[in-house]
C-alpha positions as CSV (number, residue, x, y, z in Angstrom):
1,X,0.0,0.0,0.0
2,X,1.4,3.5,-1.1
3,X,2.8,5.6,1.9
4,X,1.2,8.8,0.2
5,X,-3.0,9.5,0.7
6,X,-5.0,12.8,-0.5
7,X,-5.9,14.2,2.6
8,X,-9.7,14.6,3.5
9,X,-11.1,18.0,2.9
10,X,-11.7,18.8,7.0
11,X,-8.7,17.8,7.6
12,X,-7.1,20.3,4.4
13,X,-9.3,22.8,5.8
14,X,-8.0,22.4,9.5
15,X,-4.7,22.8,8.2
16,X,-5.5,26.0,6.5
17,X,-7.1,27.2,9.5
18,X,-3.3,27.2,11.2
19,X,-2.5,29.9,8.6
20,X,-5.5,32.2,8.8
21,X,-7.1,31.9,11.9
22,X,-4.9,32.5,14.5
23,X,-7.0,34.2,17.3
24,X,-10.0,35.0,17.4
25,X,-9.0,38.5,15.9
26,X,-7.8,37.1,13.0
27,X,-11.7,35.9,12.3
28,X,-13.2,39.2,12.9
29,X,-10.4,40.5,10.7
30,X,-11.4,38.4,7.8
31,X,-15.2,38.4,8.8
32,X,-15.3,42.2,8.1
33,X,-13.0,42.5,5.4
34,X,-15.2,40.3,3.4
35,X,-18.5,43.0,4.6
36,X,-16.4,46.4,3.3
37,X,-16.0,44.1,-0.1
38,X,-19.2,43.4,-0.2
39,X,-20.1,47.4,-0.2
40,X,-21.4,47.3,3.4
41,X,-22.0,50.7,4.7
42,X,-22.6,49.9,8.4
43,X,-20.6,46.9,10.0
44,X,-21.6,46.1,13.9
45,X,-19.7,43.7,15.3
46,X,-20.7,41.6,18.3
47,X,-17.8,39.3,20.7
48,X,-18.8,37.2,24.0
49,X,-15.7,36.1,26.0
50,X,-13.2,38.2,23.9
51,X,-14.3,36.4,20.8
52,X,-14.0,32.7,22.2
53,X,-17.9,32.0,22.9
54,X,-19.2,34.1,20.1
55,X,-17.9,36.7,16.8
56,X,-21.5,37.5,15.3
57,X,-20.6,40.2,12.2
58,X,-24.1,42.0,10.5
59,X,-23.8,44.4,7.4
60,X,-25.8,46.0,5.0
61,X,-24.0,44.5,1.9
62,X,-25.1,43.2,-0.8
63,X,-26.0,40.0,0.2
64,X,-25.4,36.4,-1.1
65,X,-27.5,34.8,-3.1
66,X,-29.3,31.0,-2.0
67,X,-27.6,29.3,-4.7
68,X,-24.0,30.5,-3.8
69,X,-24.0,29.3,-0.2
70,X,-22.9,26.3,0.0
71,X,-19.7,27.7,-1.7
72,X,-18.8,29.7,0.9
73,X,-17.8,26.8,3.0
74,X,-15.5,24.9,0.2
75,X,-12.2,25.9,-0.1
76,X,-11.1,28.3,-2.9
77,X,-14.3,29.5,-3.7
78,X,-14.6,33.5,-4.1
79,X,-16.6,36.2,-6.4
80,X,-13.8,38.7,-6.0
81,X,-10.9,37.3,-8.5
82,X,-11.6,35.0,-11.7
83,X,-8.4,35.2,-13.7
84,X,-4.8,35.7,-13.1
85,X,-5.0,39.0,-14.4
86,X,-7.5,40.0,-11.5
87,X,-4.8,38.2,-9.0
88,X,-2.2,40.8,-10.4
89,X,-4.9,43.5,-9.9
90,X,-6.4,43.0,-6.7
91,X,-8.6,46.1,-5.1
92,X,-10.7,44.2,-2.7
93,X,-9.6,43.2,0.8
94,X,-10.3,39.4,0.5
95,X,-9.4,37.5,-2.7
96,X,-8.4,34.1,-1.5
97,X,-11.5,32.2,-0.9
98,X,-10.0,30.7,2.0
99,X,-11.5,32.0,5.2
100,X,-14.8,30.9,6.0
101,X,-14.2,27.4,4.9
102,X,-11.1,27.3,7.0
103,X,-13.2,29.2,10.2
104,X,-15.8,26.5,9.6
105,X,-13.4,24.3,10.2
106,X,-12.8,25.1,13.5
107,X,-15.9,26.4,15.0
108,X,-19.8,26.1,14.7
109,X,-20.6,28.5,11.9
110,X,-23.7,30.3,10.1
111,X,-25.0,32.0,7.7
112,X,-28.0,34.2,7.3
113,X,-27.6,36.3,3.9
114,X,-30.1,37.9,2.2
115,X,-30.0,39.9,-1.7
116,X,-32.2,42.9,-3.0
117,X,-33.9,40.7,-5.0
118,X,-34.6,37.8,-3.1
119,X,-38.2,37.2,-1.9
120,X,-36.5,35.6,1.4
121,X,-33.5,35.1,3.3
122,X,-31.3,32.2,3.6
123,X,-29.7,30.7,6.4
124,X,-26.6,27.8,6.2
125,X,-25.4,26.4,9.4
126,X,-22.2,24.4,9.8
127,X,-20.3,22.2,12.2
128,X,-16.9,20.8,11.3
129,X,-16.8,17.6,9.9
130,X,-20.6,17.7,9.2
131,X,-22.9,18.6,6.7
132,X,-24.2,22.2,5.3
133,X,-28.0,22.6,6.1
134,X,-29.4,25.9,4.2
135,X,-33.1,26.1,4.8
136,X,-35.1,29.9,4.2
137,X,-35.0,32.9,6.9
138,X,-36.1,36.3,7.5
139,X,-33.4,38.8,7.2
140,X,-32.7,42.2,5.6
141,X,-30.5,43.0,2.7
142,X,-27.2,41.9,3.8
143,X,-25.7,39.2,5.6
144,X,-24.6,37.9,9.4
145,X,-22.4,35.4,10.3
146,X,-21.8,33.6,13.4
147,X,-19.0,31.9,15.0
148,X,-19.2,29.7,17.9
149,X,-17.0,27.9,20.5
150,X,-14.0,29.0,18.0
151,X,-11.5,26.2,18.1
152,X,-14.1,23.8,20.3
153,X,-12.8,20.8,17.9
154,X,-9.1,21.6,18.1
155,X,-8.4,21.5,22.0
156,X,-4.5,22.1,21.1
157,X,-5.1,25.3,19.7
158,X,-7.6,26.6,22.0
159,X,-5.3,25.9,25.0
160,X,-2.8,28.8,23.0
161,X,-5.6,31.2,23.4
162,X,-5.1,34.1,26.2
163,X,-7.4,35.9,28.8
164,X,-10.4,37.4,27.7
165,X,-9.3,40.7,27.7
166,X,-6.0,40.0,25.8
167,X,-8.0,38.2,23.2
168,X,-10.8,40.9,23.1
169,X,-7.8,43.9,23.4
170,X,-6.5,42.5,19.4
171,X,-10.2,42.0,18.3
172,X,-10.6,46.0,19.3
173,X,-7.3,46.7,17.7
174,X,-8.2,44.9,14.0
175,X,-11.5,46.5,14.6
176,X,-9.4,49.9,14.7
177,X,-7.7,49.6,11.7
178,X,-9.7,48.5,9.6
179,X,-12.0,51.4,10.4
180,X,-8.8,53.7,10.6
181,X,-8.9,52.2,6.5
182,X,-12.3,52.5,5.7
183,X,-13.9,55.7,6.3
184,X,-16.9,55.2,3.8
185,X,-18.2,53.0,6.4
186,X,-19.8,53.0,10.1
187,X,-18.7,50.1,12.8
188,X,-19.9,49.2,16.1
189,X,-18.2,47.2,18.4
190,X,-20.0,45.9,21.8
191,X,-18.7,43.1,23.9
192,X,-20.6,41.1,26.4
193,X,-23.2,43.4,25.2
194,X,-21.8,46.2,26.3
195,X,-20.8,49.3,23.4
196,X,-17.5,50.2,23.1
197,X,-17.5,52.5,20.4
198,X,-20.0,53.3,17.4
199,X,-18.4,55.4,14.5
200,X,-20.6,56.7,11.8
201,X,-19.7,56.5,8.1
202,X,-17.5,59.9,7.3
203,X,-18.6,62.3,4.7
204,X,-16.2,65.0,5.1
205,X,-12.8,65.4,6.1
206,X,-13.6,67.0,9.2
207,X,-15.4,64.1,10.0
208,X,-12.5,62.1,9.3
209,X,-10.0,63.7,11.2
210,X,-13.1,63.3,14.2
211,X,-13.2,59.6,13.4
212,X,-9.1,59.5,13.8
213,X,-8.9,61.2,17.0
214,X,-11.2,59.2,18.8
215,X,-9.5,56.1,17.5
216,X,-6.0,57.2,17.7
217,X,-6.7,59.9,20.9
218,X,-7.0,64.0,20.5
219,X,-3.3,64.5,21.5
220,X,-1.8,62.3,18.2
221,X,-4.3,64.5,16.4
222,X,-3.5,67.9,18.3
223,X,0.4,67.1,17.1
224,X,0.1,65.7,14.1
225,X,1.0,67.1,10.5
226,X,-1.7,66.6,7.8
227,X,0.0,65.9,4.4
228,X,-1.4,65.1,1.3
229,X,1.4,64.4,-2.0
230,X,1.6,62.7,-5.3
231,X,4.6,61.8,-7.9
232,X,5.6,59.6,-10.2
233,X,1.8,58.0,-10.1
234,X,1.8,57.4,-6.2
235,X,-0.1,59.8,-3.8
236,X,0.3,59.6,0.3
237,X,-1.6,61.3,2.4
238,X,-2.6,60.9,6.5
239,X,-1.1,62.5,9.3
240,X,2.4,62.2,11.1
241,X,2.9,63.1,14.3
242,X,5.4,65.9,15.1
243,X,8.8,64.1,16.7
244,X,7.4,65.3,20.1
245,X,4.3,63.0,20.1
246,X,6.8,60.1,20.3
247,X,5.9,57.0,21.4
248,X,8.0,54.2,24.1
249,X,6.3,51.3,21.4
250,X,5.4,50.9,17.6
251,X,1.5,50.6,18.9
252,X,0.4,54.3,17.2
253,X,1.2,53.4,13.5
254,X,-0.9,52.8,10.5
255,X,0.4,52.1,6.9
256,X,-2.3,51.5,4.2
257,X,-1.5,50.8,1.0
258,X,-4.9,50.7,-1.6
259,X,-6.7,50.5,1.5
260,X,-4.9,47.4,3.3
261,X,-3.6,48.0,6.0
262,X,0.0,46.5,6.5
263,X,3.1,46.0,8.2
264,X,6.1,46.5,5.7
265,X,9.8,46.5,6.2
266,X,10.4,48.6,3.8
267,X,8.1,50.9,4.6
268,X,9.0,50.8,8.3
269,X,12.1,51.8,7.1
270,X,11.7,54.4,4.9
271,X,9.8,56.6,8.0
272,X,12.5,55.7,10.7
273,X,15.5,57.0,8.1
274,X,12.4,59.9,7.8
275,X,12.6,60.5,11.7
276,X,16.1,59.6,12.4
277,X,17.5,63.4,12.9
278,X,14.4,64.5,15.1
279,X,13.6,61.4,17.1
280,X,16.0,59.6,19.7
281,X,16.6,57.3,22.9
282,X,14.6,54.7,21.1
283,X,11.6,56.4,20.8
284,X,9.0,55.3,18.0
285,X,7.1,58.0,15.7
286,X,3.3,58.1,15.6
287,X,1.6,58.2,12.1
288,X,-2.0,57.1,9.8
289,X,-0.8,57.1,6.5
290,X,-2.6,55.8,2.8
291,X,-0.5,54.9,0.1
292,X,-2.0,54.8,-3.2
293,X,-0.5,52.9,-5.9
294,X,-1.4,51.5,-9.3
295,X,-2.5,48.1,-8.2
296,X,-0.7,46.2,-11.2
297,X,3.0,47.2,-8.9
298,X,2.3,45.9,-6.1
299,X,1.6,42.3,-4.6
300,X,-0.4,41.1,-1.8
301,X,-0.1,37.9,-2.4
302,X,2.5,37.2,-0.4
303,X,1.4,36.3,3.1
304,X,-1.4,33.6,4.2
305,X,-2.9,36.7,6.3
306,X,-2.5,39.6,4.1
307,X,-0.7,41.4,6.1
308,X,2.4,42.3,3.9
309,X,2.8,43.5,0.3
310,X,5.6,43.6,-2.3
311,X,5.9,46.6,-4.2
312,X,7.5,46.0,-8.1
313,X,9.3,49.5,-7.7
314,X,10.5,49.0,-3.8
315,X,13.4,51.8,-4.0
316,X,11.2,54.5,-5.9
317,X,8.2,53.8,-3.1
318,X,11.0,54.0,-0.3
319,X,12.6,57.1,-1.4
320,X,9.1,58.8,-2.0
321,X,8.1,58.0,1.8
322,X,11.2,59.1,3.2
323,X,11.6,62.4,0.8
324,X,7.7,63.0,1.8
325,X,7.7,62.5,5.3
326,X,11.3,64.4,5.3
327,X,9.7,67.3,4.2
328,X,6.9,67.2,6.1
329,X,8.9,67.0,9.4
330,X,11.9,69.9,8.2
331,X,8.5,72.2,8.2
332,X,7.4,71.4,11.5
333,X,8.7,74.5,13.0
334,X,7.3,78.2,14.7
335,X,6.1,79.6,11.6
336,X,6.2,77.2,9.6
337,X,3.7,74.6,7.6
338,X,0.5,74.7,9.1
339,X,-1.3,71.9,10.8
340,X,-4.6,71.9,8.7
341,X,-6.2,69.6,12.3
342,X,-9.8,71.0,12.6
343,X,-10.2,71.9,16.0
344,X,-13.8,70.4,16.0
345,X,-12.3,67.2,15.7
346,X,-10.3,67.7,18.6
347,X,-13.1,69.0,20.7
348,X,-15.5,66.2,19.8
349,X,-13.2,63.7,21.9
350,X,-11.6,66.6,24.4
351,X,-12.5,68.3,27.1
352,X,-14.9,71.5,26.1
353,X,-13.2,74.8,26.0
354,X,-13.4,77.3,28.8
355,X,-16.0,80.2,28.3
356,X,-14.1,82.9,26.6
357,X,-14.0,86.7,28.1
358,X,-14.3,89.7,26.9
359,X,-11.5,91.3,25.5
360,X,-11.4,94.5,28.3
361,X,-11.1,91.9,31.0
362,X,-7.1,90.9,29.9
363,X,-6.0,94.5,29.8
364,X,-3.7,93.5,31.9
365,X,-2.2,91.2,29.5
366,X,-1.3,93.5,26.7
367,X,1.9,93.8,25.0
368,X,4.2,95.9,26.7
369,X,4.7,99.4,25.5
370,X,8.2,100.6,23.6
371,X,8.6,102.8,27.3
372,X,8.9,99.3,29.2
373,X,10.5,97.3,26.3
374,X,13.4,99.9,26.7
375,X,14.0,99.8,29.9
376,X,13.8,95.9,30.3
377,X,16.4,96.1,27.2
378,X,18.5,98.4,29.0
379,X,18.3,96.4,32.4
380,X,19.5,93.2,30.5
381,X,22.5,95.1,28.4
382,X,23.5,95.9,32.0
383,X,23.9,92.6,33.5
384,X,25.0,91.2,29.9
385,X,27.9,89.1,30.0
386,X,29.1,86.4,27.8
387,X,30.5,82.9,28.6
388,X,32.2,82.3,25.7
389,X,29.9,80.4,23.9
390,X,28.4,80.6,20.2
391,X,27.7,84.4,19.5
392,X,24.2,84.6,19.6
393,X,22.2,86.5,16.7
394,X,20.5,90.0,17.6
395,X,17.0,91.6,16.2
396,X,15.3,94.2,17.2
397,X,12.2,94.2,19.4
398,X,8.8,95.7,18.2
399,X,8.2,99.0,17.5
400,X,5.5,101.4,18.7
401,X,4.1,101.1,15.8
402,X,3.6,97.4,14.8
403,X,0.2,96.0,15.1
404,X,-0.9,93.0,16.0
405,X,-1.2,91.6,12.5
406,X,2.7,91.9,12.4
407,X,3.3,89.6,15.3
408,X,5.5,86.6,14.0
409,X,4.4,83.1,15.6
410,X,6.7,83.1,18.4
411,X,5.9,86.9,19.6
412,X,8.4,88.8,21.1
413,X,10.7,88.4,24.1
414,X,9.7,89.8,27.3
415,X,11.9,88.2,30.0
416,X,14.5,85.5,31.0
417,X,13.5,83.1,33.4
418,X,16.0,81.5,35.9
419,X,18.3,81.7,33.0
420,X,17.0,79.0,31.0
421,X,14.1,79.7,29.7
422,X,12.8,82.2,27.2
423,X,9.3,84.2,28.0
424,X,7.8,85.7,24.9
425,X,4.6,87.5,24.3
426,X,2.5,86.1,20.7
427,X,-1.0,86.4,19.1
428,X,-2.3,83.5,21.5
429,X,-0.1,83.9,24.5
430,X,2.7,82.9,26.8
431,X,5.7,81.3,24.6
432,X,8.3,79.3,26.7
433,X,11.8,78.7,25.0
434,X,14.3,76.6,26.2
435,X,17.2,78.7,24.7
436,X,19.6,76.2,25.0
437,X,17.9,73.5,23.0
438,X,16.7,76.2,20.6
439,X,20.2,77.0,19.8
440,X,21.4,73.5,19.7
441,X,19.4,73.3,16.9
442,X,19.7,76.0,14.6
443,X,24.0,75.7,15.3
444,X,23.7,72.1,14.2
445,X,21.1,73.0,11.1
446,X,24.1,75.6,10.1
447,X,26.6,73.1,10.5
448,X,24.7,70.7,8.3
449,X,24.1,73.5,5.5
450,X,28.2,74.6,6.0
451,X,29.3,70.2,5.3
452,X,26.9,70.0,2.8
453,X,27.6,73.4,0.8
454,X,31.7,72.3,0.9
455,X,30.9,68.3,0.1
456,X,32.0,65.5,2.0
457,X,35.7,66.0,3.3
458,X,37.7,62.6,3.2
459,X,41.0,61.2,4.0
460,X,43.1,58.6,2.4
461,X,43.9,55.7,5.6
462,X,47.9,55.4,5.9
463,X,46.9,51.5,6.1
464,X,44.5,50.6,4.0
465,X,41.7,47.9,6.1
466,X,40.7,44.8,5.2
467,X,37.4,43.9,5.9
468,X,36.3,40.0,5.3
469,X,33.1,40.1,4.0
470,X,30.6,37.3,2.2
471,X,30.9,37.1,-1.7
472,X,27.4,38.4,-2.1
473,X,28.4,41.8,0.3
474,X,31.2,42.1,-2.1
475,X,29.3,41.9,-5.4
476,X,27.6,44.9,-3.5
477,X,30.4,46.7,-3.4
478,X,31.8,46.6,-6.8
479,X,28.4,47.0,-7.6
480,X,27.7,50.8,-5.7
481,X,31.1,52.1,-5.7
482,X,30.6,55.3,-6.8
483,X,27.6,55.6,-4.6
484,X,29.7,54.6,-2.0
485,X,32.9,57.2,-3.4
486,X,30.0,60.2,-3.3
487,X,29.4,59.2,0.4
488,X,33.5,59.4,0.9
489,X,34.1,55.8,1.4
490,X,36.1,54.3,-0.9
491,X,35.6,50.5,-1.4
492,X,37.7,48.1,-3.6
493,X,37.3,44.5,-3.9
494,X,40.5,42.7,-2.2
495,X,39.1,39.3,-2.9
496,X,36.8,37.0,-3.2
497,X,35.0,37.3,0.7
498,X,36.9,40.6,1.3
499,X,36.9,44.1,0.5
500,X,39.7,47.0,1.3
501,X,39.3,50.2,2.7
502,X,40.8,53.1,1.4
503,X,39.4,55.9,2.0
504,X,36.9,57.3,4.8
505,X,35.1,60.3,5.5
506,X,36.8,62.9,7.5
507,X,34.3,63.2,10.8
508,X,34.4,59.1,10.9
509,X,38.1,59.2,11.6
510,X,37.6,57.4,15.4
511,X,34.9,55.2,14.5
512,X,34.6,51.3,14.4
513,X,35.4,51.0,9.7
514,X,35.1,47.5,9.6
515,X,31.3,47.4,11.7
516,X,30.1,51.0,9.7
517,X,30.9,48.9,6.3
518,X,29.1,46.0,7.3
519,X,26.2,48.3,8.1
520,X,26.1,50.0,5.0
521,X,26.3,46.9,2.6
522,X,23.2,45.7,5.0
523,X,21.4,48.5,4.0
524,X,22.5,48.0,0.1
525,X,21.2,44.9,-0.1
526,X,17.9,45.3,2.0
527,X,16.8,49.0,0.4
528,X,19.2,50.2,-2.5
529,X,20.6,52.9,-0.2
530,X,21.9,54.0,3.2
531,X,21.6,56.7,4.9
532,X,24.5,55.4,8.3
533,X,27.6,57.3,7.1
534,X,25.5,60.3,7.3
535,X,23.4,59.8,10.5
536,X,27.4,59.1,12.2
537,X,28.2,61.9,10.8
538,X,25.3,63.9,12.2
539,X,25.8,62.4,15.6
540,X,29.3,64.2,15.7
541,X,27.9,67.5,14.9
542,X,25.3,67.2,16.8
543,X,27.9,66.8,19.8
544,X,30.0,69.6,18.5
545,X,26.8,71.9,18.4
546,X,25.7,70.8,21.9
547,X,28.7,71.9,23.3
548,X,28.6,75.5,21.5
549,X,25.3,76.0,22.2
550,X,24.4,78.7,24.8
551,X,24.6,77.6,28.0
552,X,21.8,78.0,31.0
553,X,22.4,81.3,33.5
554,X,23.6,82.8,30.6
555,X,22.1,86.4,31.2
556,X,20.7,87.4,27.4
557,X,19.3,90.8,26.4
558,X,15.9,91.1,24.7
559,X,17.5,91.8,21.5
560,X,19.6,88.8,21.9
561,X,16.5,87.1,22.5
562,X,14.4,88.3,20.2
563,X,17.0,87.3,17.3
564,X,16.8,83.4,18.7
565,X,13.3,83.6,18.2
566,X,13.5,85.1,14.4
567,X,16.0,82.3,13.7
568,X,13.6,79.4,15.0
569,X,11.1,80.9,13.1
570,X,13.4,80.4,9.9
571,X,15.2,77.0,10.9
572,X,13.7,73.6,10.1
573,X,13.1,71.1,12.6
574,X,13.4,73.8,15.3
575,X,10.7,72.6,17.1
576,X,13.1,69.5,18.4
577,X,16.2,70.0,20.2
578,X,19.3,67.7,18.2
579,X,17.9,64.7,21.6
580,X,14.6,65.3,20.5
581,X,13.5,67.5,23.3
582,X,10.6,70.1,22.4
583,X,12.8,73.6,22.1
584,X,9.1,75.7,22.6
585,X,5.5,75.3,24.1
586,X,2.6,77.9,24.3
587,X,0.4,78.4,27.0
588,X,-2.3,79.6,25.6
589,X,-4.7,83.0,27.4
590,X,-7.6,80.1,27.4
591,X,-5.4,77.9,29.1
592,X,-4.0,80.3,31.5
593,X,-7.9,82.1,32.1
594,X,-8.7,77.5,32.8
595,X,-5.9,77.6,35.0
596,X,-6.8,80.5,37.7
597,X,-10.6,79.9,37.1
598,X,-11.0,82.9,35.5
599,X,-14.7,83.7,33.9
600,X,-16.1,81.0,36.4
């Protein structure tokens, strides 16, 4: 008898099931993905026991019709793809036909569906390893399933399962995403009958920044950066949160691409190398980001769940994200881009605002007049003495006759507190500025602009290094070479598993050659590009600028003052010291009238 059999099609199924259905959250995931393709416009979704007991999903689709149900528990059975040419184009979520068979594998699952033009509804119910029994039901247009006693025939796997509220905690988070993706359509989620959220379908962009920040909380929103730009046939748009808002985990970031949401190296990154001068001491940016892309260059067939793509063009979509969000981030300073974040959205998940006050009741919070400004100018020229650091840049304070209009974003100067910070008078209210970060920053932006207006300095090593290498890293090498040679390094081939260092950049004199090589031919061989000879380089001027920054109890005079403010109003990134400190806050009159209770 022949050692090979054709195994049974529960049994195929079961197996399947390891790959799909992982958790329950990897059901509802599935479950709801194949509602949005079927042009559902209001999803509510219903767990017992974090998913375990019960997943009942209802939508308003489009239904299914009698004679297609029994397909939908047979494996490789789908209305979404027909040809190979609709595989290399997919737009819908689902395309596999693998997911209810396989959850029907593994659970007690049904079916009620019903179509605009059916007279009735239909209902299929299924236990593994039995038969499908369809018989007629009264239901609207659309279609609910139920799943029950997930994994009840699969004891192994159902011991792997977690506490309730660790199971029901992913369930919530595939829930957010996918409504994070889908703003076209409204989800509720209760469990154990209880609501925990109920998001209409958006109509407007207000409404869709509302829908983000009660998913994603009104400070990411309150921070972030709305962006929105297309090239070479690929647009991104979302938000990115300013290097501030950073986060201690990767939990706060979502990467759509056509509307499916995933998890991509590459894309992952393109936004760290995006973030690396501005973010620091292992801190994790925050972002919702949609990537559309013609559908014919990029693959999603690549993973059982979906959860990863393959882009045809990998280097062009890398350097687009990082360019973009590079950009985006070199604007985030005082007077700089805008943050087009609708304040109603903010309010709609926040706290309400304090009753405003007439405008007579803050006389005592005008601007100062020119009398005072001179005399506070004066006072400071007398105790001005420098320490010997970086000579700081002077402006003049307002005039008599400046109005209001005039007013640049971070005001102007008023005092020195403690002799750290910077108090300065704007439109909206009391600016803080720690002058020593502010200045780290705009000396290392100048250093920067000085290295890259002369080009990269190198030096010739007395003793050439040998670094031993695979034969692959050293195809890479002779392959980039002058890539490599614009950087400064200069890289020849010195055999088979070894290359030979001639040449390195100036400002990398003391550091480890052999482990910064290895790095970069890493990064040559997973992206096209790197970006470490630079960021090295950046961490010694950062160090150098640090150190010829202005120091604290340094006594400045308002002019001195005032011209640090004009020159973080004209640097990028100076909202971020070079440790990613904030350099600047605002405490606004509404805030300050909240904080003595004034108008109550």
């Amino acid at each position: 008898m022949g050692r090979i059999r054709q195994l049974s099609d529960s049994l195929a199924n079961q197996i399947a099931a390891g790959e799909v259905v992982e958790r329950p959250a990897s059901v509802v995931k599935e479950l709801v993905e194949n509602s949005l393709d079927a042009g559902a416009s209001r999803i509510e979704i219903d767990l017992e026991d974090g998913g375990m007991r019960l997943i009942r999903i209802r939508d308003d689709g489009e239904g299914i019709a009698a004679d297609d149900l029994p397909l939908t528990v047979s494996r490789h059975a789908t209305s979404k793809i027909r040809t190979l040419d609709d595989l290399e184009k997919v737009l819908s979520l689902g395309f596999r036909g693998e997911a209810l068979a396989s959850i029907a594998s593994v659970a007690r699952f049904g079916i009620s569906t019903a179509t605009a033009d059916a007279p009735h509804g239909s209902r299929l119910e299924f236990a593994a390893g039995g038969e499908a029994r369809i018989s007629p039901t009264a239901h609207p247009r659309g279609t609910t399933v139920e799943v029950h006693d997930l994994f009840f025939n699969t004891p192994a796997r159902r011991k792997f399962l977690r506490a309730e509220r660790t199971e029901y905690g992913h369930c919530e988070e595939v829930v957010r995403r996918l409504a994070l993706g889908r703003f076209d359509a409204g989800f509720t989620l209760r469990h154990n009958q209880k609501a925990t959220f109920a998001l209409r379908a958006c109509a407007t962009p207000a409404e869709q920044e509302q829908r983000v920040a009660t998913l994603c909380g009104a400070p990411f929103l309150q921070s972030a950066l709305a962006l929105e730009v297309e090239a070479s046939g690929l647009l991104l748009r979302g938000w990115v949160a300013q290097p501030t808002f950073s986060r201690s985990q990767a939990d706060l970031q979502y990467f759509f691409v056509n509307g499916r949401v995933v998890r991509d190296r590459l894309v992952s990154h393109a936004v760290r190398q995006a973030y690396r001068d501005v973010m620091y001491h292992d801190r994790h940016p925050a972002f919702v980001l949609y990537l559309e892309i013609d559908p014919a260059l990029v693959d999603v067939n690549v993973h059982p769940t979906k959860s990863e793509v393959r882009f045809r063009e990998s280097r062009m979509v890398h350097d687009f994200l990082f360019h973009t969000l590079h950009r985006a981030l070199a604007q985030a300073r005082p007077g700089g881009a805008e943050m087009p974040v609708r304040a109603a959205a903010i309010e709609a998940v926040a706290a309400p605002p304090p009753v405003a006050m007439p405008a007579a009741q803050h006389a005592l919070w005008q601007r100062p007049d020119a009398a005072a400004l001179a005399e506070t100018v004066a006072a400071y020229r007398a105790l001005g003495a420098t320490t010997g650091a970086a000579a700081l840049p002077s402006a003049p304070a307002r005039g008599p006759g400046e109005s209001d209009g005039d007013v640049p974003p971070l005001g102007y100067a008023i005092a020195q507190l403690k002799g750290i910070y910077i108090l300065a008078e704007n439109r909206d209210g009391l600016v803080v500025v720690d002058m020593h970060a502010a200045h780290e920053r705009i000396t290392y932006e100048r250093m920067k602009a000085a290295r890259d207006a002369g080009g990269v300095r190198a030096q010739p090593l007395l003793v050439p290094q040998v670094v031993a290498v695979s034969r692959r890293e050293a195809d890479c090498v002779e392959q980039h070479a002058p890539a490599l040679a614009e950087l400064g390094l200069e890289l020849a081939r010195a055999g088979e598993e070894a290359v030979m260092v001639r040449q390195i950049p100036v400002l990398l004199a003391g550091a480890d050659i052999a482990a910064l090589v290895r790095d970069v031919i890493a990064d040559l061989l997973e992206y096209g590009s790197s970006a470490r000879i630079e960021a090295h380089a950046d961490e010694i001027l950062a160090g150098m600028a640090c150190h010829c920054s202005v120091r604290a109890n340094r006594q400045l005079s308002i002019t001195e003052m005032n011209g640090l403010l004009r020159d973080m109003e004209r640097t990028e990134r100076s909202g971020q010291c070079n440790h990613g400190r904030p350099t600047w806050a605002l405490q606004s009159l509404a805030e300050l009238d909240r904080l003595f209770l004034r108008g109550r």
